[in-house]
C-alpha positions as CSV (number, residue, x, y, z in Angstrom):
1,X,0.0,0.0,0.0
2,X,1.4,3.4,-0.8
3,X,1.4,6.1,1.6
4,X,1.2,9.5,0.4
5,X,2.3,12.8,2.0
6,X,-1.0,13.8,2.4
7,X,-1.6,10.1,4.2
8,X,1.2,10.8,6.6
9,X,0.3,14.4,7.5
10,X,-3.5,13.6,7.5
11,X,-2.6,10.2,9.8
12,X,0.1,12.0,12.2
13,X,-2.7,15.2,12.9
14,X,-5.3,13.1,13.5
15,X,-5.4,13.2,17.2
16,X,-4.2,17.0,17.2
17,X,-6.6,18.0,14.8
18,X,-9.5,16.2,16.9
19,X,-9.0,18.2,20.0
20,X,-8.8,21.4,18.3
21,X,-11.9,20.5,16.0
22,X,-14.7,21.6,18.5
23,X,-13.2,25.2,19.7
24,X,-12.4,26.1,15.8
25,X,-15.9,25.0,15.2
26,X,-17.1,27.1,17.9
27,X,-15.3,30.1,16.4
28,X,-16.5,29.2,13.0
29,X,-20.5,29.5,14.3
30,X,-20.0,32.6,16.8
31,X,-20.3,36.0,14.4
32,X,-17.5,38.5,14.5
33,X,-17.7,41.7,13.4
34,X,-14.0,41.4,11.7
35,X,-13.3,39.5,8.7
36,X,-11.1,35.9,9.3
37,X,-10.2,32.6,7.2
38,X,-12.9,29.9,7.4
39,X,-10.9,26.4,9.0
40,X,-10.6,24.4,5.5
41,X,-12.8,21.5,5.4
42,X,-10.6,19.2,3.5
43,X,-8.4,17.1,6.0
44,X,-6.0,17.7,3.7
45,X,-5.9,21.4,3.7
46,X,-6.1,21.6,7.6
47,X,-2.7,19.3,7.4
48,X,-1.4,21.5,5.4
49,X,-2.4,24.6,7.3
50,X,-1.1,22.8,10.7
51,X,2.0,22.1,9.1
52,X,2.5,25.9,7.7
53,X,2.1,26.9,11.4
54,X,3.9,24.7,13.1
55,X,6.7,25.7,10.7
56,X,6.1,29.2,10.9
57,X,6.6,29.3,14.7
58,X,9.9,27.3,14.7
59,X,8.3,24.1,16.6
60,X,9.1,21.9,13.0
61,X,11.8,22.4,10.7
62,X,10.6,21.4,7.1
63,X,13.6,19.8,6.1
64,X,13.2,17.1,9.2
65,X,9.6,16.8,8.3
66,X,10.4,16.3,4.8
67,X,12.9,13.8,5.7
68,X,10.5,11.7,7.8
69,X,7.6,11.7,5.0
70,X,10.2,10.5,2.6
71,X,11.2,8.0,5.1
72,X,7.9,6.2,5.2
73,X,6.9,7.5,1.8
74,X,10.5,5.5,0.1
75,X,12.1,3.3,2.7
76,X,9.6,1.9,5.2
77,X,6.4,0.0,4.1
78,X,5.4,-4.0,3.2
79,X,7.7,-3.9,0.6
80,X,10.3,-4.4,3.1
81,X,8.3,-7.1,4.8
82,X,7.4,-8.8,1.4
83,X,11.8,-9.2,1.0
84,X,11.8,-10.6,4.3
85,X,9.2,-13.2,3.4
86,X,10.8,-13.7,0.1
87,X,14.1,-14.8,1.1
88,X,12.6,-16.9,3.8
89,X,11.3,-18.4,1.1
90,X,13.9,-19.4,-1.1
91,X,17.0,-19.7,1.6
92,X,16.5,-22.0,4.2
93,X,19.1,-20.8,6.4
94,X,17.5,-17.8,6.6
95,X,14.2,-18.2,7.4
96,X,15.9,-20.4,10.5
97,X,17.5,-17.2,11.6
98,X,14.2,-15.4,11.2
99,X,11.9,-17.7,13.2
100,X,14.9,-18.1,15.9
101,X,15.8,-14.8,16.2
102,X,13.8,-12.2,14.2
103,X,15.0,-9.0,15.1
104,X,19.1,-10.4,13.7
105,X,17.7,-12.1,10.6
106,X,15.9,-8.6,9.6
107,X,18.7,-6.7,10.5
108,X,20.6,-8.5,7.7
109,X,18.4,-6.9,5.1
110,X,18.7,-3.7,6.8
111,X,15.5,-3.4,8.4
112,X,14.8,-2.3,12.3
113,X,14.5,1.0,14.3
114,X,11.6,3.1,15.8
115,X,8.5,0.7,16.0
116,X,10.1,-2.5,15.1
117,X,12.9,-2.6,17.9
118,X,11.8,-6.0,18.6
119,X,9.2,-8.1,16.2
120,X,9.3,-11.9,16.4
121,X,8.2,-14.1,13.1
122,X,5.6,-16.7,12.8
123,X,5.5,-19.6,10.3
124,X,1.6,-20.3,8.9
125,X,1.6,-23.3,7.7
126,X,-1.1,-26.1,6.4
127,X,-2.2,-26.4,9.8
128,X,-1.9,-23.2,11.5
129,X,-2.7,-20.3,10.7
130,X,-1.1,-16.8,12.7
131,X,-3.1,-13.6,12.9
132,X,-1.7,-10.4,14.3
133,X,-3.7,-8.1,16.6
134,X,-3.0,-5.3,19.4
135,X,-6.1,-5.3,21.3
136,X,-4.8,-2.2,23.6
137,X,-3.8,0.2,20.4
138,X,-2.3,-0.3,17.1
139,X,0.9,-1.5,18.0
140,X,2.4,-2.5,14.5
141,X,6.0,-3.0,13.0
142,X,6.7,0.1,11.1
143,X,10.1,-1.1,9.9
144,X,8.4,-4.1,8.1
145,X,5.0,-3.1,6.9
146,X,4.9,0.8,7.1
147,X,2.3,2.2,8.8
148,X,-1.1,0.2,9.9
149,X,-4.1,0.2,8.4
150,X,-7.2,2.0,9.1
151,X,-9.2,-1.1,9.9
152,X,-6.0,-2.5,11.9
153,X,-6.4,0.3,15.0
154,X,-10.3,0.0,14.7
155,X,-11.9,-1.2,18.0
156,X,-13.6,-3.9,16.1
157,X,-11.1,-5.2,14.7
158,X,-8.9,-5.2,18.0
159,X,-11.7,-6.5,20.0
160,X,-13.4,-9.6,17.6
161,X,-9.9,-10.5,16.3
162,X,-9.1,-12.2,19.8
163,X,-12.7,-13.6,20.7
164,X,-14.0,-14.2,16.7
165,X,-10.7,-14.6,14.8
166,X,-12.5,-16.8,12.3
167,X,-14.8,-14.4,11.8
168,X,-12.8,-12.0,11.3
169,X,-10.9,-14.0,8.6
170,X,-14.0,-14.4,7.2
171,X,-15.1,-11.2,6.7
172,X,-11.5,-10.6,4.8
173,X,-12.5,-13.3,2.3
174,X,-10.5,-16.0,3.9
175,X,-12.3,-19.0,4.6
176,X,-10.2,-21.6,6.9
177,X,-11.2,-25.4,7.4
178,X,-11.5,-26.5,10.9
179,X,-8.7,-29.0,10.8
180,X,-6.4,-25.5,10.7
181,X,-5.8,-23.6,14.2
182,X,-5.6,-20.5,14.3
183,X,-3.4,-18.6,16.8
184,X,-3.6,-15.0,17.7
185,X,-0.8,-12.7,18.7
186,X,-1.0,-10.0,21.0
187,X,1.3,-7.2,19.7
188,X,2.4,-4.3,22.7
189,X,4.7,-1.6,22.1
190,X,7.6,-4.1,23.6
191,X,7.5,-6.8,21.0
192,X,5.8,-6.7,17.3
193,X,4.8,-10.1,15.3
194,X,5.2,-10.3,11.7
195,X,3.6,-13.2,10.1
196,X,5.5,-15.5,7.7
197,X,2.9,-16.8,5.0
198,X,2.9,-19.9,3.4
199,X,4.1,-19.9,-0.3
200,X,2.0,-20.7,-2.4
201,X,2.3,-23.9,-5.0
202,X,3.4,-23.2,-8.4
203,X,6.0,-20.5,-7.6
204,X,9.4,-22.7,-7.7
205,X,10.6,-21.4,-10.5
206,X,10.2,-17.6,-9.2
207,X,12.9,-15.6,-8.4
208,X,13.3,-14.2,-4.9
209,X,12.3,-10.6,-6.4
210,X,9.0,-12.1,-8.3
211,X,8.1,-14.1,-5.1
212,X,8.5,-10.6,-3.1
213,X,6.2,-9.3,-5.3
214,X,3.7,-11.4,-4.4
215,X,3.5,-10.9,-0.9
216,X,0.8,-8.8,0.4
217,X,0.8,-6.7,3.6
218,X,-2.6,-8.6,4.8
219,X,-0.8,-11.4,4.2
220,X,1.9,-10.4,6.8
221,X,-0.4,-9.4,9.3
222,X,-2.6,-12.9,8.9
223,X,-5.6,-11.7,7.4
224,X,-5.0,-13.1,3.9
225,X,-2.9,-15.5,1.9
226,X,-0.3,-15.1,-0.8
227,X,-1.2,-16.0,-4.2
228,X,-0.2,-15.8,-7.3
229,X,-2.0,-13.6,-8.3
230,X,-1.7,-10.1,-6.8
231,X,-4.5,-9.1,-5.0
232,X,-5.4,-5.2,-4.0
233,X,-5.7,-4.6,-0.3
234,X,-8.1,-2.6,2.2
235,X,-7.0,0.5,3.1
């Protein structure tokens, strides 16, 4: 999934832009007698706006902003995940480091930091099937997979993952038999899961970059499969 600027500024204001909401409302409905610019109703434009303050006052300086957005706009996102999963794939040695000791066996691609400081990997497999949750927030390995979802910090989806998970996988389009367990993780802001998926038949002859290609973030996070063919995910 790509994030945009605008998804980055709209996503990191959110909370921000929530508590200031009901006083510029207020201001909005009382009449003044002097003339003053309307709050933009565009989440877009409000990010924006925020931004142009918070610059203006000295309390950001563009050229870290603009480094961070390109950050998580270039460098951070399932892409990263999908390599992980990838060479898991197609090196065995690997994917032993990775399921031993996650946080080395990223590291050796180059992935870790803020968010993802330590994740531990789970193996689906015929008969079991992982799916990541964090019931208290959104806890979620940045490094990996980017930023979550929308539908990953929702309190539905926190609270039916643990006591429905079928359900839940249901509702996602994936239908499991009930000779398969499923097994849900818990993720806190100490210790992030990233789900390894099975690969899927057919794909022997695939490089490690066309097998990357494959892999889906929903797939990471336990919600889908990997198949061959590329599927679009939710936002």
């Amino acid at each position: 999934m790509t994030t945009t600027r605008r998804d980055f500024l709209t996503a990191a204001v959110t909370a921000a832009g929530a508590a200031v909401t009901p006083d510029l409302a207020r201001v909005q409905e009382h009449d003044h007698d002097h003339d003053h610019q309307a709050v933009p109703s565009d989440p877009a434009l409000r990010v924006k706006a925020l931004e142009s303050l918070l610059v203006e006052k000295g309390l950001v300086d563009r050229a870290a902003l603009d480094a961070l957005i390109d950050t998580y706009e270039h460098k951070v996102g399932p892409r990263n995940g999908a390599r992980v999963v990838a060479r898991a794939w197609t090196d065995p040695a690997y994917k032993q480091r990775l399921l031993t000791n996650s946080d080395a066996a990223i590291a050796e691609l180059g992935y870790g930091g803020l968010q993802g400081e330590h994740m531990v990997v789970v193996e689906n497999t015929p008969k079991i099937h992982n799916l990541v949750v964090c019931t208290l927030c959104s806890c979620y390995p940045w490094p990996v997979l980017g930023l979550p979802p929308v539908w990953y910090k929702s309190a539905p989806y926190r609270s039916r993952a643990v006591i429905d998970p079928r359900g839940v996988l249901r509702e996602f389009g994936l239908e499991l038999g009930d000779d398969v367990e499923v097994r849900v993780w818990d993720s806190t802001a100490e210790l992030r899961y990233l789900v390894l998926p099975e690969r899927p038949a057919g794909t022997e002859k695939m490089s490690e970059e066309e097998l990357a290609a494959l892999v889906t973030r929903d797939s990471m996070v336990g919600v889908g499969k990997v198949t061959t063919q590329t599927e679009g995910m939710r936002a």
